[in-house]
N, C-alpha and C positions, 0 to 999 in steps of 0.2 A: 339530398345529393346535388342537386341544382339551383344554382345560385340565382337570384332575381335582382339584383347589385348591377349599376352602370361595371361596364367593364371597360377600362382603360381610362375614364372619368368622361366617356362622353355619351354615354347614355342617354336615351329621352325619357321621358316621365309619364309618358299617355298610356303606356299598355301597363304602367304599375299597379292598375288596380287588379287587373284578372292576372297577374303576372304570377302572383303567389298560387294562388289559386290552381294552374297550369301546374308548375310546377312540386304544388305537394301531390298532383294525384298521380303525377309521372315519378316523383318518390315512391310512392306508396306501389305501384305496379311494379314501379323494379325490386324494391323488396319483398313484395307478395311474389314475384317469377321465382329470386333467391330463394327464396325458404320455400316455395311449392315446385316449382318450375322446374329446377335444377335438379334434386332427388326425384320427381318426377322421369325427367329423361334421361338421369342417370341409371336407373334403375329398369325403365320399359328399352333402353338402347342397350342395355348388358343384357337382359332378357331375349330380346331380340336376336341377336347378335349369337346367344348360349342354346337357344332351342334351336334355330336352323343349321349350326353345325353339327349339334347334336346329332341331328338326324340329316345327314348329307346326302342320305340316296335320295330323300324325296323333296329335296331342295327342288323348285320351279326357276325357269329362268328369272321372274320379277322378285321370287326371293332372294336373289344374289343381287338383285340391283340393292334390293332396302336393306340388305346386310354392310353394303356400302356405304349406305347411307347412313347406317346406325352408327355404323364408324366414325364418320365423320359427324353424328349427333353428338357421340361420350364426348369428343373434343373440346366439341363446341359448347357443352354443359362445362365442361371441365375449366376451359376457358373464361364461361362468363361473370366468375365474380370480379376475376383481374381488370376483365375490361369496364363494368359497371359501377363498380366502386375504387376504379386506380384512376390515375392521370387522364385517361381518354376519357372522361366524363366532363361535361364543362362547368359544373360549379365545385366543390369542393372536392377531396378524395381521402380515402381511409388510408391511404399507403401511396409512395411514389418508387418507379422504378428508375432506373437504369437508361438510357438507348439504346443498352444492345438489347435488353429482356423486353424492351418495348418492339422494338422492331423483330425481335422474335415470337411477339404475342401477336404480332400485325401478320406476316408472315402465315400463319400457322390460323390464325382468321379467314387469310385471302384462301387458301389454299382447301380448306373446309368448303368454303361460299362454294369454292369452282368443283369442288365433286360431289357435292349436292347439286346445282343444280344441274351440271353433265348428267349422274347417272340418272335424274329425274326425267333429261331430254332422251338420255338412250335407250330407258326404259315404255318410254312412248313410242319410239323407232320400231325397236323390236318386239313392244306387244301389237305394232300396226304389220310386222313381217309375219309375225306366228299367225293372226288374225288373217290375213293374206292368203300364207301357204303353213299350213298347220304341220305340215309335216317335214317343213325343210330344216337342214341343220344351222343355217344361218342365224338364227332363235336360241341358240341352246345354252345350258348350263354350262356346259367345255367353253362356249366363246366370250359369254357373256362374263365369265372367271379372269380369263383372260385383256377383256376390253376393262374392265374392274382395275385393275393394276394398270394400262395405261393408262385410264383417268387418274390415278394418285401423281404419276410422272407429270403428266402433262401439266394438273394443278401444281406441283415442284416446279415445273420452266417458268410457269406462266405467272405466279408468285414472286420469281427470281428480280424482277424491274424493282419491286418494292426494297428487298437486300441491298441490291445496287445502289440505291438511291442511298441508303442512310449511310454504306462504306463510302459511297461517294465525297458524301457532308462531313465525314469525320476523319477520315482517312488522305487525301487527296483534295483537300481543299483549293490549295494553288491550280490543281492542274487545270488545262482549260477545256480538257475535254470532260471529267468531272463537274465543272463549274458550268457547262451546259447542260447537264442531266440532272443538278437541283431542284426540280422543278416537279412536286408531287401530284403536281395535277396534269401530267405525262402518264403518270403511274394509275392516277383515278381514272382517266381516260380508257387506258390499256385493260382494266378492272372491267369496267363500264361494256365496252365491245366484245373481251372475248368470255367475259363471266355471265353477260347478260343477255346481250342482243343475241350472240349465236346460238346457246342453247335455246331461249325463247323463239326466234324462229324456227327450230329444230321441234320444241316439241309442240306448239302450233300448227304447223305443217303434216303432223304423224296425227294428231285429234283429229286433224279437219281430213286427213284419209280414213283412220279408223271411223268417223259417223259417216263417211260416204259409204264403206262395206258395212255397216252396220242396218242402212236403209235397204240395202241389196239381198234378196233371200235368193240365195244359192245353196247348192247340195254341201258346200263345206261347210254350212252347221250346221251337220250333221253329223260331222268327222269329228272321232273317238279321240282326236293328235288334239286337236284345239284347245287355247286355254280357258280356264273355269269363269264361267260368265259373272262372278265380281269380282276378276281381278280389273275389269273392265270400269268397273264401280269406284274401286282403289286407284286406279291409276287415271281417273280426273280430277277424286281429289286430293290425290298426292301432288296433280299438278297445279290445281287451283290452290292451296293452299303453298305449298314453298314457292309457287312465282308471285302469289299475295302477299306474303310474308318479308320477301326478299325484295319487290320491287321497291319499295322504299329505301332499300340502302342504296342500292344504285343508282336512284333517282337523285337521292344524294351525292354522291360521287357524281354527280351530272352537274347539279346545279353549280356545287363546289367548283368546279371544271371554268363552266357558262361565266361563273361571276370573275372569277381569274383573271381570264381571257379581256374579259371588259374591262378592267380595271376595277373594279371597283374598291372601297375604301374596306380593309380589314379590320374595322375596328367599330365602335358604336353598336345602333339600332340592328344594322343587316347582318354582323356578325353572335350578336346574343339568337336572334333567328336562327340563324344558319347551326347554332352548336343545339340549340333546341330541338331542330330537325334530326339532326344531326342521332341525340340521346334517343328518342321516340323510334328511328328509322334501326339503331342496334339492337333498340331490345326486342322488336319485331321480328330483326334475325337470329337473334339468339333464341325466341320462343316456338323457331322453328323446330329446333334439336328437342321439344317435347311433344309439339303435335304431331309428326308427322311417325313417331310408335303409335302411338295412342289411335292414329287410322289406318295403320294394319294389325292393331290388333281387334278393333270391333268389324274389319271390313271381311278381312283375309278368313275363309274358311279354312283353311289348313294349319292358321298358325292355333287354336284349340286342342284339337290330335295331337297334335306335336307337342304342346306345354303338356298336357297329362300324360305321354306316355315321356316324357322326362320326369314328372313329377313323381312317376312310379319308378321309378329307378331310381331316384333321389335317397329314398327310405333302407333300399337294398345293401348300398353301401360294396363290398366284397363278395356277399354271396350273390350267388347268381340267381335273378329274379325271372320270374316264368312267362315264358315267350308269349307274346300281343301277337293273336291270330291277325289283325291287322299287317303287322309287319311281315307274316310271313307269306300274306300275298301281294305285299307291295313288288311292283317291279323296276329294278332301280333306274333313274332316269338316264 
């Protein structure tokens, strides 16, 4: 998939020995992601996504965050072949599209990035508010439902600079207010700050409260309102893993940005780099949309109950299958 060819004929010669080398085994992981990877998260993100509605009364508030999340996983599974093997790749492609289907693959990329990692950050807010005051309503499933659907808007606004840019380039090319907003590394920029910096300081800031009550023994753990002590477990490494995962693209969008700025030459040595980085730091995020089922389903004690007693109704069909003494002392959240 990656080309190791001077590109534009001015290429250096020094790194052609390990160049292949690099580049078949970053083949080799994008098509091992495709064919593992992808039905992987497609299938643990529709599961996910099927057993917690399923059973909606006993949805927890950090279940509504990772059902958001799973959301934005199928996407982003759904998405990844287009981008790994079409045009956004820098050596060769199995298919070319469009700018408008391009820019609606970007689009729908950015927009994924920014509600993963919001609900990641808001998910550490309010398991640091529940952890707090166990019993207050600012934690709950009603608001967290709710704050769910303005992170989809908010990822729509904040995606929007990307749109603009491409109607800008194709559309209104004369104009001169257009002809100042060409400039894609305004848009990486914009990515960069409100996709990465904010929530990373947000959920930063909610860990290093939660281990300060964490070291604190007070009579509220002892309180029956509290959440179950591994979602506690789940949600550092939901955070360590999608800010791992994801810090390389935006690192990217960063240097992209850095080298702009400077001028630098887009062509040669620093540009086969930068596309190199570039593959490496996608498929990173794209590998997020399967691990991060894959650690709520070995973390999460409650997502097991819930798959089997769907899987016991699965067989039932029309007849009516006989009541799980479980559910009938469940009390609904």
């Amino acid at each position: 998939m990656w080309s190791c060819g001077p590109l534009n004929g001015t290429g250096r010669g020094e790194d052609q020995p390990l160049c292949p080398h690099f580049h078949l085994a970053l083949s080799g992981f994008s098509l091992l992601y495709l064919v593992v990877g992808v039905p992987v998260g497609l299938a643990y993100n529709a599961l996910l996504v099927l057993v917690n509605l399923h059973d909606q009364s006993s949805m927890s508030m950090p279940d509504v965050y990772f059902v958001n999340m799973a959301v934005a996983g199928l996407i982003l599974s759904a998405l990844a072949p287009a981008h790994l093997l079409g045009p956004a790749a820098s050596g060769w492609a199995l298919w070319g599209f469009s700018g408008e289907v391009h820019v609606t693959l970007l689009v729908l990329f950015d927009v994924c990035a920014l509600v993963t990692m919001y609900s990641t950050a808001l998910l550490s807010l309010d398991c640091y508010i529940a952890r707090a005051l166990p019993r207050t309503y600012m934690s709950s499933v009603y608001n967290a439902r709710h704050v769910c659907g303005f992170v989809w808007g908010g990822a729509l606004l904040a995606s929007f600079s990307s749109l603009l840019l491409h109607i800008c380039s194709h559309v209104a090319a004369q104009a001169v207010e257009c002809a100042k907003m060409q400039d894609t590394e305004a848009a990486d920029a914009i990515m960069v700050f409100v996709g990465y910096l904010v929530p990373g300081l947000a959920a930063l800031y909610a860990l290093v409260l939660i281990s300060r009550l964490r070291k604190e023994d007070t009579p509220l753990d002892q309180d029956s309102g509290r959440l179950d002590p591994s979602v506690h477990r789940l949600l550092v490494a939901t955070v360590c893993a999608q800010f791992g995962l994801w810090t390389p693209h935006y690192l990217m969008l960063l240097g992209h940005t850095s080298l702009a700025l400077r001028g630098k030459p887009a062509d040669g040595h620093p540009l086969r780099a930068l596309l190199l980085a570039k593959d490496v730091s996608r498929l990173l995020a794209f590998s997020s949309s399967s691990v991060m089922p894959l650690l709520y389903r070995h973390i999460s004690r409650s997502f097991p109950g819930k798959l089997q007693r769907l899987m016991k109704r699965v067989p039932c069909g029309r007849r009516s299958c006989p009541v799980d003494p479980a559910e009938v002392q469940q009390v609904p959240a």
